[in-house]
N, C-alpha and C positions, 0 to 999 in steps of 0.2 A: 194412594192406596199401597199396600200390601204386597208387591210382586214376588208370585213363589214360583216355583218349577209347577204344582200342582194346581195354580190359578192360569197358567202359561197353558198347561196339558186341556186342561176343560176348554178353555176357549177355541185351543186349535182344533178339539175334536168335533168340536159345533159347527165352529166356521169350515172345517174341511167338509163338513155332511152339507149345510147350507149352502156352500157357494164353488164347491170344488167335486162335489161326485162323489165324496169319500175315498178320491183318487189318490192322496199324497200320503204315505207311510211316517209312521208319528217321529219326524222327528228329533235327536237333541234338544231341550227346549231350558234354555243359562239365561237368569238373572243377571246381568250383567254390572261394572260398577262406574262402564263410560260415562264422561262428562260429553263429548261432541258425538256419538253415536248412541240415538236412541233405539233404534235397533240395526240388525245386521244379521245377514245370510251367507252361509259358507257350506260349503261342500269340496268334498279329494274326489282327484280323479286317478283315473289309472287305465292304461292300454289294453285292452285282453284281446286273444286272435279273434275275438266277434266285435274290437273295435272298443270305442272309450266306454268307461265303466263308472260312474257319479256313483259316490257311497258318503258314510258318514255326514249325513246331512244335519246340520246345525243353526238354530235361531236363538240370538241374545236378542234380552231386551233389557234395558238400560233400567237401573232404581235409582239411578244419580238422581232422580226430581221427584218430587212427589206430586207422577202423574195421576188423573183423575182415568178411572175405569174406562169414559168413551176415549180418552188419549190412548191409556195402551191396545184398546183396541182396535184404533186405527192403525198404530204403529206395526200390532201381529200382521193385520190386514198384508197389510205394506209389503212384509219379509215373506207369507206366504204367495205374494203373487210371485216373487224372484224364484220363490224352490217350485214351485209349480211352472213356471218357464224351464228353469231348468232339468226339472225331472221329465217333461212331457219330452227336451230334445227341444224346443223352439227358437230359431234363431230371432234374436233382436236385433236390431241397430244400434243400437247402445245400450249402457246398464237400465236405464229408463226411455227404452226409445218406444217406438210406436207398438210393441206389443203389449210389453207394461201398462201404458196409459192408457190402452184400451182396454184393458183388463181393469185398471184404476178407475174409469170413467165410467164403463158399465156400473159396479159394487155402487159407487157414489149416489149415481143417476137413480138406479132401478129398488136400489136398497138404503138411501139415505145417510152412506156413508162420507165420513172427510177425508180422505186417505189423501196424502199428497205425496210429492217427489221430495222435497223439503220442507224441515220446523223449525219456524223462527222459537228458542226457547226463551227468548229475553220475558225478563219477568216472572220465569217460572219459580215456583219455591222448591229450593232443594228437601227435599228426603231429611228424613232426621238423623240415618247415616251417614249421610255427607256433609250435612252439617258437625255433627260429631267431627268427623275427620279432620274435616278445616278449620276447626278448634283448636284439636288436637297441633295441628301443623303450625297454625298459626302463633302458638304459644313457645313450639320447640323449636333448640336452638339451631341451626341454620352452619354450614361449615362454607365458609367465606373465602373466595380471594382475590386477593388485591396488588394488580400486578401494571408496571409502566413499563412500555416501551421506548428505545431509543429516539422513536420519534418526537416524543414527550406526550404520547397518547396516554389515556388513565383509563384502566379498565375494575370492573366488577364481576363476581362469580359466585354465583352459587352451585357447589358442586357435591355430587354423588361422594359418600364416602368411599365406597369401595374402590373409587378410580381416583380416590386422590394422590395416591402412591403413584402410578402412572402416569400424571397429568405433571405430580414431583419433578419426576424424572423427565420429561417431555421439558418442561421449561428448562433444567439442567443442560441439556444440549442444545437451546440456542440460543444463539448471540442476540434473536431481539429485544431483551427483556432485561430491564436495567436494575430492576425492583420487583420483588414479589413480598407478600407476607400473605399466612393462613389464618385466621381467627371464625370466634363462632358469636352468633349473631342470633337473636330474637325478635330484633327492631321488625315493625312489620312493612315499611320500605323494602324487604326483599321477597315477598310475599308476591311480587306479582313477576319474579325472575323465573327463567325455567330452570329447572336444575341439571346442570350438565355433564356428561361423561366423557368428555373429551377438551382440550384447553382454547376454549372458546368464553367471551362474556360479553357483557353490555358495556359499553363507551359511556364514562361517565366526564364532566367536569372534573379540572382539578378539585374543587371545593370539595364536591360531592366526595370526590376519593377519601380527603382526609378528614370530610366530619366526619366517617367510620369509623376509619383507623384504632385501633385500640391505645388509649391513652398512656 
């Protein structure tokens, strides 16, 4: 489905009159474009002389997959029991301890809810934006490097442009690094690298090192 700020807004105002009193104030409510977080609950705090003060309360929920209606509905579920612990003041024993669950456990039981602590997403089909994306990624070129150290270790790199100048300069002053080269890359072997901003990469084989390599 479709996740908008306005399909977000209808459900919490139902689910708040239905399972919550009408008690929880509407609100932030972000589309999100997480891949490991399908939703998530945040709020600031702040000291006032009458003691801690929760404001700007906020719920994403993730379009990375193209969940089905009752999914993102468990997922609102989910993020409202955390702002509703948090707003009422209720201590827990952990981010999902024994208030959560029973708060979870009720909604489940009494209303036929699946709300869990964790989702397995395996399998799920991504969104036609994220697929876009990973299209997109998957096609363009990739800023590469390829650097041995004295030990005769052989590393790989997919790195951030903007930190390549600094990453430059970082190898520049030390002595480990007997080889480096920067090139740019489409192969989809780097596809599954993180991209990094700091002079870090994967340990590869020599082989691996030089069937890159630019010819």
């Amino acid at each position: 489905m479709n996740i908008t700020t306005d399909i977000l807004t209808k459900y919490f105002q139902q689910f708040n009159h239905d399972y919550f009193a009408d008690g929880l104030p509407l609100p932030r409510l972000v589309p999100s474009r997480s891949r490991t977080r399908l939703g998530s609950f945040s709020c600031k705090r702040k000291l006032t002389w009458r003691g801690r003060k929760l404001y700007d309360f906020t719920i994403r929920i993730s379009t990375y997959y193209n969940m089905t209606e009752r999914h993102m509905q468990n997922i609102l579920l989910h993020e409202m029991i955390h702002y509703s612990i948090a707003y009422t003041g209720l201590k827990d024993t952990s981010a999902h301890g024994v208030v959560f669950r029973g708060m979870m456990d009720n909604l489940n039981r009494k209303y036929g809810w699946e709300i869990t602590v964790t989702q397995d997403t395996r399998g799920w089909e991504l969104s036609e934006a994220a697929q876009k994306k990973m299209e997109r990624q998957r096609y363009s070129k990739r800023l590469i490097l390829a650097l041995v150290t004295h030990d005769g270790k052989y590393f790989l790199s997919v790195v951030s442009r903007r930190c390549a100048g600094e990453i430059e300069l970082r190898i520049l002053r030390t002595s480990d690094i007997i080889e480096h080269r920067w090139f740019e890359s489409s192969d989809d072997y780097f596809s599954t690298f993180t991209v990094v901003r700091s002079l870090r990469g994967r340990r590869v084989s020599k082989e691996e090192y030089e069937r890159f390599l630019p010819k």
